[in-house]
C-alpha positions as CSV (number, residue, x, y, z in Angstrom):
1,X,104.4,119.5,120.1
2,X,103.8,121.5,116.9
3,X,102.6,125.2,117.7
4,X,99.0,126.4,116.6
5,X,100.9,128.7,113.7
6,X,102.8,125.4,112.1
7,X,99.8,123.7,112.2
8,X,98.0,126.6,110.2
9,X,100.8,126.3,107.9
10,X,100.2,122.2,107.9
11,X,96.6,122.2,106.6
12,X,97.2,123.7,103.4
13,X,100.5,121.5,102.5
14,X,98.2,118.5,103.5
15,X,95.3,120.0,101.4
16,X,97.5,120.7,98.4
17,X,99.4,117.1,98.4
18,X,96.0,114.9,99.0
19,X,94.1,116.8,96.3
20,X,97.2,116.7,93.5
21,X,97.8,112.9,94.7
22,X,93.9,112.1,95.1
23,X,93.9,109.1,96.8
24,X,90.1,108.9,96.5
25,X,90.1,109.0,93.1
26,X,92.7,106.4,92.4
27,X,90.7,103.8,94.1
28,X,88.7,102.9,91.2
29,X,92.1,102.8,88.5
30,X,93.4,100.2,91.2
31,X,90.7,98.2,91.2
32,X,91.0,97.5,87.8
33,X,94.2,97.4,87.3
34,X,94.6,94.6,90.1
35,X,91.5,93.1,89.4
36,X,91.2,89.1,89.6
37,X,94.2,89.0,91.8
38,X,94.4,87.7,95.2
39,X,93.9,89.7,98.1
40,X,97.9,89.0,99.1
41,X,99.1,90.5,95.6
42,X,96.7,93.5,96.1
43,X,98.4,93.7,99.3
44,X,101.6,93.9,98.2
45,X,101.2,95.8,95.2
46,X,99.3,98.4,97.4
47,X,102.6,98.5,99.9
48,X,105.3,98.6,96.9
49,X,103.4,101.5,95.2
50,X,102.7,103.6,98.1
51,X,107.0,103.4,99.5
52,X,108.2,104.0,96.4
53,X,106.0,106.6,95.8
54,X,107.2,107.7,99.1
55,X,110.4,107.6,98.4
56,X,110.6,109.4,95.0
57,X,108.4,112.5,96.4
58,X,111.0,112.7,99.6
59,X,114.1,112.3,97.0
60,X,112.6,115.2,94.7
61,X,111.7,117.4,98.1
62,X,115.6,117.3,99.4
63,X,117.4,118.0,96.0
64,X,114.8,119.1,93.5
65,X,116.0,122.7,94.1
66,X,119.7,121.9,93.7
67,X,118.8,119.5,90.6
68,X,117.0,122.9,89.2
69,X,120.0,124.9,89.7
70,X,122.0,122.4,87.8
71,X,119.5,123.6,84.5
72,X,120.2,127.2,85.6
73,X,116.5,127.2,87.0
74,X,115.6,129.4,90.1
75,X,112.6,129.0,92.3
76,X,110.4,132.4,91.2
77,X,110.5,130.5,87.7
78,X,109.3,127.1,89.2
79,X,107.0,128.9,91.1
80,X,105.4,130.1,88.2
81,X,105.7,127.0,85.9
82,X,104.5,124.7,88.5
83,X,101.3,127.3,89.9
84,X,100.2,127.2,86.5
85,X,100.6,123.2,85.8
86,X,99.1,122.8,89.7
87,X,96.2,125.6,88.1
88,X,95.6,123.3,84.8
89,X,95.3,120.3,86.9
90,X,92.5,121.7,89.2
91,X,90.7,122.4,85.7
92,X,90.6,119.4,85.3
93,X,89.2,118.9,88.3
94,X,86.7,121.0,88.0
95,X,85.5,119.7,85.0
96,X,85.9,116.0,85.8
97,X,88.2,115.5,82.6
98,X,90.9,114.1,85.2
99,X,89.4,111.0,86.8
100,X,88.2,110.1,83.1
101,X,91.8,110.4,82.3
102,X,93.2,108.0,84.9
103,X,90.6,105.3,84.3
104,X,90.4,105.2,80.5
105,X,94.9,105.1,81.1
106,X,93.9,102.5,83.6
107,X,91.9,100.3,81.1
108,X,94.7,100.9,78.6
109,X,97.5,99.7,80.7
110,X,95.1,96.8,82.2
111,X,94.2,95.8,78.6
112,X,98.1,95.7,77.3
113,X,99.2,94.0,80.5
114,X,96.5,91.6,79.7
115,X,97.6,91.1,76.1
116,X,101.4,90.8,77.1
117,X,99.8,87.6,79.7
118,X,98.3,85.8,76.8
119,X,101.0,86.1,74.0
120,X,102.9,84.6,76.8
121,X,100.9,81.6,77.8
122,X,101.8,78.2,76.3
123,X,98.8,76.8,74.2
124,X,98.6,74.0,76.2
125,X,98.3,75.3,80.1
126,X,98.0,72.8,83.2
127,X,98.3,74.8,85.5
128,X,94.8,75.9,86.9
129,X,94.0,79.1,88.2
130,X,92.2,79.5,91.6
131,X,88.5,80.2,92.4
132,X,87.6,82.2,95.3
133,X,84.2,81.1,97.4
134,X,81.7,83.1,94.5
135,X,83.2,81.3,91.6
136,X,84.9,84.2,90.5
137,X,88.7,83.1,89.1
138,X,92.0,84.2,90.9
139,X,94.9,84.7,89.0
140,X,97.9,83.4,90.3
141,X,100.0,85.6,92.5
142,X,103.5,84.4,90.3
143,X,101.1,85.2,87.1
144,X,99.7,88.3,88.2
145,X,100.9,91.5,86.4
146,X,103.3,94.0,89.0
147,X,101.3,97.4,88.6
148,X,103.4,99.2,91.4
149,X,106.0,101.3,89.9
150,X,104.1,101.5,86.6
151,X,101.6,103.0,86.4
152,X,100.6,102.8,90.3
153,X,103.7,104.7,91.3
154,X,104.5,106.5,88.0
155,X,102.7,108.5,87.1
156,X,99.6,108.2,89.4
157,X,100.9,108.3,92.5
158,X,104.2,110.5,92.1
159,X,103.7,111.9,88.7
160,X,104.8,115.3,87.3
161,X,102.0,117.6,89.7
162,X,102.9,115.5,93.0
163,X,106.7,116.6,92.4
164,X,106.2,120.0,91.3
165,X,103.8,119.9,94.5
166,X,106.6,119.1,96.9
167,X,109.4,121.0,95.5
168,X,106.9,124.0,95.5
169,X,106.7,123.1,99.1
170,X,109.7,122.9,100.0
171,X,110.9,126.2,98.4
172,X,108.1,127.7,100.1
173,X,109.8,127.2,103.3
174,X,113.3,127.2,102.4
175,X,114.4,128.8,105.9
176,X,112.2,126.6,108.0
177,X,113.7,123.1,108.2
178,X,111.1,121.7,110.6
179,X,108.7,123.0,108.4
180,X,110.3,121.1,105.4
181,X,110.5,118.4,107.8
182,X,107.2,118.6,108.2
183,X,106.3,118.5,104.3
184,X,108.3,115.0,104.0
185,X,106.0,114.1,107.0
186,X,102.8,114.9,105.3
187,X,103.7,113.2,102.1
188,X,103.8,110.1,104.2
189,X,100.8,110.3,105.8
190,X,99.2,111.2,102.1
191,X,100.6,107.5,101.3
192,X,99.3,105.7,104.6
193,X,95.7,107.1,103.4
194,X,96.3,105.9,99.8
195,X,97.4,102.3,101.6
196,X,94.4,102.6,103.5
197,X,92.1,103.3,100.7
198,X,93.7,100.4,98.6
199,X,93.0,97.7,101.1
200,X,89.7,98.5,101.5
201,X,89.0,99.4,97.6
202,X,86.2,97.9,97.2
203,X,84.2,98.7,100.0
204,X,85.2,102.4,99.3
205,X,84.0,102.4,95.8
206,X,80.7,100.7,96.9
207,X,80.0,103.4,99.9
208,X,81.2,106.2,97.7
209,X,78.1,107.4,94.9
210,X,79.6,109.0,92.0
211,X,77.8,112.3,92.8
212,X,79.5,112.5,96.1
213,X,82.5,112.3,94.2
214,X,81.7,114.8,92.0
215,X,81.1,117.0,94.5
216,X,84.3,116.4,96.3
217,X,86.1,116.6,93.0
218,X,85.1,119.7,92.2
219,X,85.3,121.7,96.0
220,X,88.9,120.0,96.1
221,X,89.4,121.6,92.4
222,X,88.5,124.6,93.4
223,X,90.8,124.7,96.3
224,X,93.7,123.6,94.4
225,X,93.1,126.6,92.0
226,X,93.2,129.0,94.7
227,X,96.1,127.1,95.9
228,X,97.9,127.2,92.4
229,X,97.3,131.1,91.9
230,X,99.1,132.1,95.1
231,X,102.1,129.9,94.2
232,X,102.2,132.0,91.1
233,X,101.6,135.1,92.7
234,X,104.6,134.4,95.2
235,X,106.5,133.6,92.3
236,X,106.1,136.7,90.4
237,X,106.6,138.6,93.8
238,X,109.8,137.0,94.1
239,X,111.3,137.4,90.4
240,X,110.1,141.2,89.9
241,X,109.3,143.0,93.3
């Protein structure tokens, strides 16, 4: 049973790693990315994004340090690099210049992928496509594009502020293993929500008005910030004092 001081320590961890991963706000970049796929391949492409994810964030937590000391890189400095990264990112945040990031490198990605399917098609096609109950046309699961590694897993999910994230974690409780423990731990329940929020994509786009997640944005931006600035104040604690 975890005491009432580790889970103190908990909220902000879970806090930091659901605002830099935003789960919320990669709803709408997997709808389109998946979209006209059946509900199986959104399945799976949901499950194969969120465990790989998983697994990269948990691989950087346990040797990111010793993989910085191999580039004669100590913590105080990635302290500081990655507070002020984490600090850029809620700025982005704030100003709601990073959701209109992800979506327009959504659309990008959707429209190559979709360019890449028809250069590939044979001019002559027999093979039809299925058609769900309102008409609208399914693409084939063995057609559909695989979106989870790129860009569902890299670099939404586990991109560069996610791993600076964890490895800023991590270091933060370098003589606590239960605590670091506990970090890996959060990051998988970050991905459960993300699996969650997948599955039921559209209904969460449809109950969620895009002032409410402005709002949410922006509070969550704000946080982050504060967040960011003590990670760089710790770091210049550590390197000078």
């Amino acid at each position: 049973m975890p005491s009432l001081d580790m889970l103190n320590e908990l909220i902000p961890v879970f806090v930091t790693l659901f605002v830099i991963i935003d789960p919320l706000g990669l709803v709408p970049v997997f709808i389109v990315l998946t979209q006209g796929t059946s509900a199986a391949h959104r399945r799976r492409m949901a499950i194969r994004a969120c465990l790989t994810s998983f697994f990269i964030l948990a691989a950087f937590a346990l040797i990111g340090e010793g993989l910085l000391g191999v580039f004669g890189i100590h913590m105080p400095a990635f302290r500081i690099a990655g507070g002020t990264l984490l600090f850029l990112i809620a700025l982005e945040m704030l100003f709601e210049k990073r959701s209109q990031k992800r979506n327009e490198r959504a659309e990008q990605v959707h429209q190559e992928l979709e360019e890449d399917h028809e250069t590939e098609k044979p001019k002559t096609k027999t093979k039809v496509s299925a058609t769900t109950s309102n008409g609208d046309v399914t693409i084939p699961d063995d057609e559909a594009d695989d979106i989870s590694i790129f860009p569902m897993s890299i670099p939404f999910l586990s991109g560069p502020g996610a791993i600076a994230s964890v490895m800023l974690l991590m270091g933060k409780f370098e003589d606590n293993i239960a605590m670091q423990a506990s970090v890996i731990g959060v990051v998988a329940v970050v991905m459960v929500i993300a699996f969650i929020f997948f599955l039921l994509a559209n209904v969460v786009a449809k109950r969620l008005s895009p002032t409410v997640a402005t709002v949410v944005s922006r509070l969550l931006g704000m946080i982050l910030a504060a967040l960011a600035v003590q990670f760089i104040i710790d770091g210049i604690k550590q390197a000078f004092f």
